[in-house]
C-alpha positions in Angstrom: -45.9 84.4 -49.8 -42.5 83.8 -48.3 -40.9 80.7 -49.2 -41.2 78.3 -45.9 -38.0 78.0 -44.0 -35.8 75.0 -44.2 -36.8 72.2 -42.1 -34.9 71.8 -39.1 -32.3 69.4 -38.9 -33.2 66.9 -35.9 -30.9 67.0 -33.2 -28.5 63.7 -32.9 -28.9 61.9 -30.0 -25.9 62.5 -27.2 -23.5 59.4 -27.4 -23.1 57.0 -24.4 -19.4 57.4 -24.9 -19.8 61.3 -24.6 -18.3 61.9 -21.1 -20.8 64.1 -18.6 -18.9 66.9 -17.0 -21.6 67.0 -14.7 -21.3 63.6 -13.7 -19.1 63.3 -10.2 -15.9 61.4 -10.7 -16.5 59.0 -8.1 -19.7 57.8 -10.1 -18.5 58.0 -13.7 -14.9 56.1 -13.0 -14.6 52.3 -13.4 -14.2 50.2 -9.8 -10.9 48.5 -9.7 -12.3 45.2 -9.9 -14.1 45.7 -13.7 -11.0 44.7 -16.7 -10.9 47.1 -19.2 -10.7 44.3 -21.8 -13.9 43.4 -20.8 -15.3 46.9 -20.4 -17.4 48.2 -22.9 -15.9 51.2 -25.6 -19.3 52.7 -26.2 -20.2 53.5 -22.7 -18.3 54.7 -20.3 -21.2 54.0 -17.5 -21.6 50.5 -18.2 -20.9 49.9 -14.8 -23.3 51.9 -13.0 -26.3 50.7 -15.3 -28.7 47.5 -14.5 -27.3 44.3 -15.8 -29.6 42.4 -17.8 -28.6 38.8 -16.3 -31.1 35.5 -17.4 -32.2 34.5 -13.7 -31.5 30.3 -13.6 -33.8 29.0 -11.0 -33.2 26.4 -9.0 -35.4 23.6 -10.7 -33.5 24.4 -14.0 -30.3 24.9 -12.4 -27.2 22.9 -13.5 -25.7 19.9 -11.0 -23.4 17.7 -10.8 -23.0 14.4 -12.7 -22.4 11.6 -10.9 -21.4 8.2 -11.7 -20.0 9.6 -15.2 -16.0 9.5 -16.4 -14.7 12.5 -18.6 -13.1 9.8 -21.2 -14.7 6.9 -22.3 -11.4 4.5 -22.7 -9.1 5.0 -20.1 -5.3 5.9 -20.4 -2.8 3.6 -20.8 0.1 5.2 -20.0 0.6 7.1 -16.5 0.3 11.1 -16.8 2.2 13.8 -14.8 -0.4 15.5 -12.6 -2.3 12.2 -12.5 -3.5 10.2 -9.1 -0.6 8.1 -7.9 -3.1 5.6 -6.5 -5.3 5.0 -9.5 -3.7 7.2 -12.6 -7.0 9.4 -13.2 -6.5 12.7 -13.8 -9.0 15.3 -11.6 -7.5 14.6 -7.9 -5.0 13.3 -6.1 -3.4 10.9 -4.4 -4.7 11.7 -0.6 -8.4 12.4 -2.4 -8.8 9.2 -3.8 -11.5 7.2 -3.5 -10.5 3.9 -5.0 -8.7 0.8 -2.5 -4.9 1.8 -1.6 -2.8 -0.1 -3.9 0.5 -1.8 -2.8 2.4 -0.6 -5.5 0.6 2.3 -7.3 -0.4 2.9 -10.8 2.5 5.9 -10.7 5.4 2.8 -10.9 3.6 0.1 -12.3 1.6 1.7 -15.3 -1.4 -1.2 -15.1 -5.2 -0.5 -14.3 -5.4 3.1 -14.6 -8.8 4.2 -13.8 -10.7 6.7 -16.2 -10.5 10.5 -15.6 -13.4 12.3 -13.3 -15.4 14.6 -15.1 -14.6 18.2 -13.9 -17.7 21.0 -14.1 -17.4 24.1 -13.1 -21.1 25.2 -11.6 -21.3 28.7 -10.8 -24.1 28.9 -7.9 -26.2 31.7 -7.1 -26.9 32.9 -3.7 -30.0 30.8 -2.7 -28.4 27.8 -4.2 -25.5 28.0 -1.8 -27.8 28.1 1.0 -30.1 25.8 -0.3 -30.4 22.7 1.8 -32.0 20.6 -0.3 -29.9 21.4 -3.4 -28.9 18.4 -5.7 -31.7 16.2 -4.4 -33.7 14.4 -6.9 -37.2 14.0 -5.4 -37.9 11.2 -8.0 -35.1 9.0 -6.0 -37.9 9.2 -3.3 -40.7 7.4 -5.3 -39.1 4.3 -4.7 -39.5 4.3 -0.9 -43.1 5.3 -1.5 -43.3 2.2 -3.9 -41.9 -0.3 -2.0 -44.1 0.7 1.2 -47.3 0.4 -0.6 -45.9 -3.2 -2.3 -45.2 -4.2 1.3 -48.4 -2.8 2.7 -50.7 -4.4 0.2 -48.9 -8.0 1.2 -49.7 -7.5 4.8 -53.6 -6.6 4.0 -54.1 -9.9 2.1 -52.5 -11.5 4.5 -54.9 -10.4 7.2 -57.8 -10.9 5.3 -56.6 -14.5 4.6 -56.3 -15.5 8.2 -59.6 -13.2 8.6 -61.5 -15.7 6.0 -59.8 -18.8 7.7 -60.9 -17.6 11.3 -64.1 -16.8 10.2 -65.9 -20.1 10.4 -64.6 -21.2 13.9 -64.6 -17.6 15.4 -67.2 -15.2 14.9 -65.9 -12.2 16.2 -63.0 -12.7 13.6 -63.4 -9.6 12.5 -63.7 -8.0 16.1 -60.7 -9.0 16.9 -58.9 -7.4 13.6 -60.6 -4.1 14.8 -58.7 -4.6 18.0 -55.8 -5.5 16.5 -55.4 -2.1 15.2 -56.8 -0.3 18.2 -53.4 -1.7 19.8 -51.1 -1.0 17.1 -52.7 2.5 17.3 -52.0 2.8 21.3 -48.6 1.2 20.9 -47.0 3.8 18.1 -48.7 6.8 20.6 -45.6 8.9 21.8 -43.1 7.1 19.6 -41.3 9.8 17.8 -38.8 7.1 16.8 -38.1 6.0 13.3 -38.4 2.4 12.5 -35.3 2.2 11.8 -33.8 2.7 15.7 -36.2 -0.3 16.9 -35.6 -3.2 14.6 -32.7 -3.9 16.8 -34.3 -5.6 19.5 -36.3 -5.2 22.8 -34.9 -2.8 25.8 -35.5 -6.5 28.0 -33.7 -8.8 25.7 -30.5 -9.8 25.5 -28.4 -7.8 22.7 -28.3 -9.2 19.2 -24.6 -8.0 19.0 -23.6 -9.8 22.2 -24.8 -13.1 21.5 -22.1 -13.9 19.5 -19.1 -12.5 20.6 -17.4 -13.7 17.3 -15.6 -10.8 15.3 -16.0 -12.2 12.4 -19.8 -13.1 12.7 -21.6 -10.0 13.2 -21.4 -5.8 11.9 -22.7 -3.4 13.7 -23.6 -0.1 11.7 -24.3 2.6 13.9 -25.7 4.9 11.5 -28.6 2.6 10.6 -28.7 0.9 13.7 -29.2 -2.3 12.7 -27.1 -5.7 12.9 -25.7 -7.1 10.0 -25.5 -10.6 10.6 -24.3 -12.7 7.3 -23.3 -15.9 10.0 -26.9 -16.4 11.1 -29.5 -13.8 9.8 -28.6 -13.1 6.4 -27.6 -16.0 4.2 -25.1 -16.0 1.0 -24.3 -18.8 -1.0 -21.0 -19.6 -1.3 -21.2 -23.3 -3.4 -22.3 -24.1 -6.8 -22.6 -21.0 -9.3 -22.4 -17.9 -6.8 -18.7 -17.6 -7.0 -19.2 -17.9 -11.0 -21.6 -15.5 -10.6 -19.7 -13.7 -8.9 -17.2 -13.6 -10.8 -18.9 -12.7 -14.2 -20.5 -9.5 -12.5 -17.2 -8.2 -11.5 -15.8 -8.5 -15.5 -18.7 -6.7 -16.3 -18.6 -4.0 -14.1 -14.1 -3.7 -14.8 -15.1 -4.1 -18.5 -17.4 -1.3 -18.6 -15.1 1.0 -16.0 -12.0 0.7 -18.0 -13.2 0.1 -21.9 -16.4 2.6 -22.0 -18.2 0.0 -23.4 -21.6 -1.0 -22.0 -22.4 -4.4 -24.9 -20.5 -6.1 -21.6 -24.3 -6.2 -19.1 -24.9 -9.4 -16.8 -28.6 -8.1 -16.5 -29.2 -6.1 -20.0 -27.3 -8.8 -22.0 -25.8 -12.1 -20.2 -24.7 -14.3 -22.9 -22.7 -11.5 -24.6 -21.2 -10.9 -21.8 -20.6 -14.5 -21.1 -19.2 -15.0 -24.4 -16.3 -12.6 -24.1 -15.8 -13.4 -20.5 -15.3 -16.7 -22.2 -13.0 -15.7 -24.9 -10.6 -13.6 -23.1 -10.4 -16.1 -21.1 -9.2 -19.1 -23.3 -7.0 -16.3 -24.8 -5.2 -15.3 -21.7 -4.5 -19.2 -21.4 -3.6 -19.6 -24.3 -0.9 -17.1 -24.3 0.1 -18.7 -20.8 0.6 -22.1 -22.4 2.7 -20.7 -25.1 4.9 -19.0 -22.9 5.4 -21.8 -21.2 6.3 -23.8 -23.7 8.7 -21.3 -25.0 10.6 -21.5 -21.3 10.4 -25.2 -21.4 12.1 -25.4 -25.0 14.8 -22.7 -24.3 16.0 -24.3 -20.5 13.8 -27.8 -20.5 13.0 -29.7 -17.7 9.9 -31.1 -18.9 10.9 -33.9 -16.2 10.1 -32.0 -13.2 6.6 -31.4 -14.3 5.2 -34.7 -14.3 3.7 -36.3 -11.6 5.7 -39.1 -9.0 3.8 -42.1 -9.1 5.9 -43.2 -6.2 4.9 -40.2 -3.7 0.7 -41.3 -4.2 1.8 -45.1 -4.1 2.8 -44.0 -0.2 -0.8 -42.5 0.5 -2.2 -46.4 1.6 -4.8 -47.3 4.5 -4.0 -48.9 8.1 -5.5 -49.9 10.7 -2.7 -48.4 13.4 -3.7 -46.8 16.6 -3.1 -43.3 17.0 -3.8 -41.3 20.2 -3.7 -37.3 19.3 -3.4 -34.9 22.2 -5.7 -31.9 22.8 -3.6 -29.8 20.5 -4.5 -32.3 17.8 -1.1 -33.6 18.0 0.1 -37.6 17.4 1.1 -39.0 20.9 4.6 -40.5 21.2 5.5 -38.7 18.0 9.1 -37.1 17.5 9.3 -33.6 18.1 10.0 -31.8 14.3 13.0 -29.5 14.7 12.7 -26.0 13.8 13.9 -24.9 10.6 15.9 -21.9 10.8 15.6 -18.9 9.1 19.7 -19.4 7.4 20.4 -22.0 4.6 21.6 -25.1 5.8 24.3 -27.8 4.6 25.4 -25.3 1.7 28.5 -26.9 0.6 30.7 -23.8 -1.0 34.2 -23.6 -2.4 35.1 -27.5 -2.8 34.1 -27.9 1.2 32.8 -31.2 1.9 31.3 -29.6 5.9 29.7 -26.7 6.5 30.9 -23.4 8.3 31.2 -23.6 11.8 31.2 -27.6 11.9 35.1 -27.4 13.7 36.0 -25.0 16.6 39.3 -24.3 18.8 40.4 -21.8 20.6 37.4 -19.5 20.5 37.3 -19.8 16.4 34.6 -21.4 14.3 35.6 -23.2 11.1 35.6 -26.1 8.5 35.6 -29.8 9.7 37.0 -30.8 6.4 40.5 -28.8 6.5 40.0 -27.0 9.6 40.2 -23.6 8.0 39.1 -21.0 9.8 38.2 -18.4 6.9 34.6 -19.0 5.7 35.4 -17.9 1.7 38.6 -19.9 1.5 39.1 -23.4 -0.8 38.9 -26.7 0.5 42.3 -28.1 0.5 41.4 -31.5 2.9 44.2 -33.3 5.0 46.5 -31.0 3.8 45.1 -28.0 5.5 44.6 -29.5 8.5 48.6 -30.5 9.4 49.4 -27.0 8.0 46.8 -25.7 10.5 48.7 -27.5 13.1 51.9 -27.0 12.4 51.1 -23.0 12.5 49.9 -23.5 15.6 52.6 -25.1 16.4 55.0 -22.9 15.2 53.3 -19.8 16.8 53.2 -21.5 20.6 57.2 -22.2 20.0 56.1 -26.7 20.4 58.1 -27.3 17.2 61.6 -25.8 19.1 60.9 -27.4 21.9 60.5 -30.7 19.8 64.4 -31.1 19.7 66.1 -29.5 22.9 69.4 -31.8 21.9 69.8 -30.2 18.4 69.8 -26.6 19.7 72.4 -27.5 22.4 74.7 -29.3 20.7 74.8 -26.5 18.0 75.2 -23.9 20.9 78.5 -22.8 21.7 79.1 -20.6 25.0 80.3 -17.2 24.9 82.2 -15.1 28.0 80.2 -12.2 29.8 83.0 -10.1 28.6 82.9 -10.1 25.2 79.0 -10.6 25.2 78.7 -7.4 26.9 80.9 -5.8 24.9 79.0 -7.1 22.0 75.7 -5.4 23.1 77.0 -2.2 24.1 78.4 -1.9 20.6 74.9 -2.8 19.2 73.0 -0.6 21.4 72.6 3.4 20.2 72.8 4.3 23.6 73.1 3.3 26.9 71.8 5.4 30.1 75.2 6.2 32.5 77.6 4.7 30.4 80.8 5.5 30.4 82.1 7.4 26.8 83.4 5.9 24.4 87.2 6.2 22.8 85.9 7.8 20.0 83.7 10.2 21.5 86.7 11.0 24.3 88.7 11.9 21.3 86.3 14.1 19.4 85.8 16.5 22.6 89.3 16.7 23.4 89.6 17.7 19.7 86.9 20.3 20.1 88.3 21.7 22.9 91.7 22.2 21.0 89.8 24.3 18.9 87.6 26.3 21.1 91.2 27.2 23.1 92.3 28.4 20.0 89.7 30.7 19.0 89.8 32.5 22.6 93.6 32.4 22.1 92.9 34.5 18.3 90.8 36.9 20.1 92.4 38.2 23.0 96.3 38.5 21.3 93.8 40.7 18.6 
């Protein structure tokens, strides 16, 4: 027998990367969108093959988390990049949802909020278009609750009054029957929610215009009802409330800033009572020792205690006092108004203030009648120095001794006076020349005669 023939080697399976030349170019070449460091090495139509992606649907789809900070302490220091309003990183300033600060957390450093929580969800198509996305049905349940807790109330209620009726009335429960035959015929054709009729009646007069007061009454127009915290809803505003009050909003800054939740009016109260407690006899304390470190270093311990005189004032009387219908005393005298400049500030040794003394047109010190305002007090003295410049400046102290000056005055002829002024004077309009200048031309004209004379004998 022949020997069998040698088994056949089984053919190796094409590679993906093993280009096609069959393959059109527009097919087998990568789209400009795909990065070739993401593109795969091996195959060289990884585009045009069917992604194997994990479908997310919506019920198991990620959301948003609300109510949560990235950090659980927040910074202490402001950040570049960081709100200006309220120092958390994730938005900015024109974004922010926290009250508008007068001076923000940028320049002052104090009560930066903790940073948001960034997420990046990466939605698919039906999500985007999905109406009802991010809504927690659960949230719902409580509605449903509190309507059937309400619901049950109002059906023991009727069958109370139904049981109390029932002896005097007989057609007790007739009468319930008919009671919701009309509540059936009065909700027929009302397509209105609740919530746009608990306003009032179209005949009554509006609860919003019965007191016109701006600070009695809200309106909220997207619920349509009347906030009214004057008349309808009642807060307490004595005994504990404002304690209360107080204590909720520690927790709550507590919890926002630190990240720590031991701090819970509801879940724990007398923790949270305790270091309400103790940060607050430590923030006093650290008051009082400041203080008495600015008391020891500049005094006036004095100052701080009470005037036994200005209580000892405070006494009863039986005097008649009329008041006016501004509330005013009758008879009383009028206060003067205190204006907006310092008054009697003595400065620079002045016993008077500025603008106590004025003359001719100028405003000035009683005390030396100096007219500067920063100059020194220099009393009686400044005042006969004052007048003698004026004085002196009006020409009163030459006119003081007429005699003196004539005596002393000796009288000089026109002649010789003249003279004198023409020889002061530089020069004098149609005047005749002088001798000197006579000379000097008839000089210059000696020489001008003799140049002409040079020139013409050649």
């Amino acid at each position: 027998m022949p020997p069998p023939p040698p088994p056949k080697k089984p053919t190796e399976p094409q590679g993906k990367n093993e280009r096609n030349e069959y393959i059109p170019s527009f097919i087998s070449k990568k789209p400009f969108y795909i990065d070739d460091a993401t593109a795969s090495q091996e195959d060289y139509l990884e585009h045009q093959r069917l992604q194997a992606q994990k479908d997310e649907s919506l019920a198991t789809q990620k959301w948003y988390t609300r109510g949560q900070r990235s950090g659980a302490v927040a910074a202490t220091k402001f950040r570049k990049g960081a709100c200006e309003n309220c120092g958390a990183m994730g938005h900015q300033k024109k974004d922010c949802l926290y009250r508008q600060r007068k001076i923000g957390a940028k320049f002052t450093g104090k009560d930066i909020k903790a940073d948001e929580s960034g997420q990046d969800i990466n939605m698919g198509w039906e999500a985007k278009r999905d109406r009802w996305s991010g809504y927690d049905a659960r949230a719902y349940q409580e509605v449903v609750n509190e309507y059937n807790d309400l619901q049950a109330i109002k059906d023991s209620k009727r069958k109370l009054e139904d049981t109390a009726e029932g002896d005097e009335d007989e057609d007790a429960a007739h009468k319930a029957e008919d009671g919701d035959k009309y509540e059936e015929e009065t909700d027929m054709g009302r397509k209105q929610p609740n919530s746009s009729r608990n306003l009032r009646l179209r005949e009554d007069t509006a609860g919003y215009l019965k007191n016109l007061d701006l600070e009695s009454a809200k309106y909220d127009p997207k619920t349509r009802t009347l906030i009214d915290d004057a008349e309808g809803e009642f807060e307490r505003a004595s005994g504990d409330a404002a304690e209360f009050a107080r204590a909720q909003r520690y927790a709550w800054e507590t919890a926002e800033t630190n990240g720590s939740n031991n701090v819970h009016l509801q879940a724990n109260p007398t923790a949270g009572e305790h270091y309400r407690k103790k940060e607050a006899e430590e923030t006093a304390a650290k008051k009082e020792a400041h203080r008495k470190a600015l008391l020891e270093k500049y005094g006036g311990q004095e100052h701080l205690k009470p005037d036994p005189l200005k209580h000892a004032t405070i006494t009863e009387n039986e005097r008649y006092v009329e008041y006016d219908e501004r509330g005013r005393i009758k008879g009383a005298p009028e206060k003067k108004e205190k204006s907006m400049y310092a008054e009697d500030v003595m400065l620079n040794n002045h016993t008077s203030v500025f603008g106590s003394w004025w003359k001719n047109f100028t405003w000035g010190y009683a005390c030396c009648h100096s007219t500067m305002k920063n100059s020194y007090c220099v009393g009686d003295a400044g005042k006969v120095a004052s007048s003698n410049a004026e004085k002196l400046s009006t020409g009163a102290l030459l006119e003081a001794a007429p005699e003196t000056l004539e005596s002393n005055a000796t009288e000089v002829p026109k002649s010789i006076a003249w003279k004198e002024e023409e020889r002061n004077e530089e020069h004098v309009p149609n005047a005749p020349d002088r001798a000197e200048k006579a000379k000097l031309d008839e000089s210059t004209g000696e020489d001008r005669k003799r140049k002409l004379d040079e020139m013409r004998s050649g």
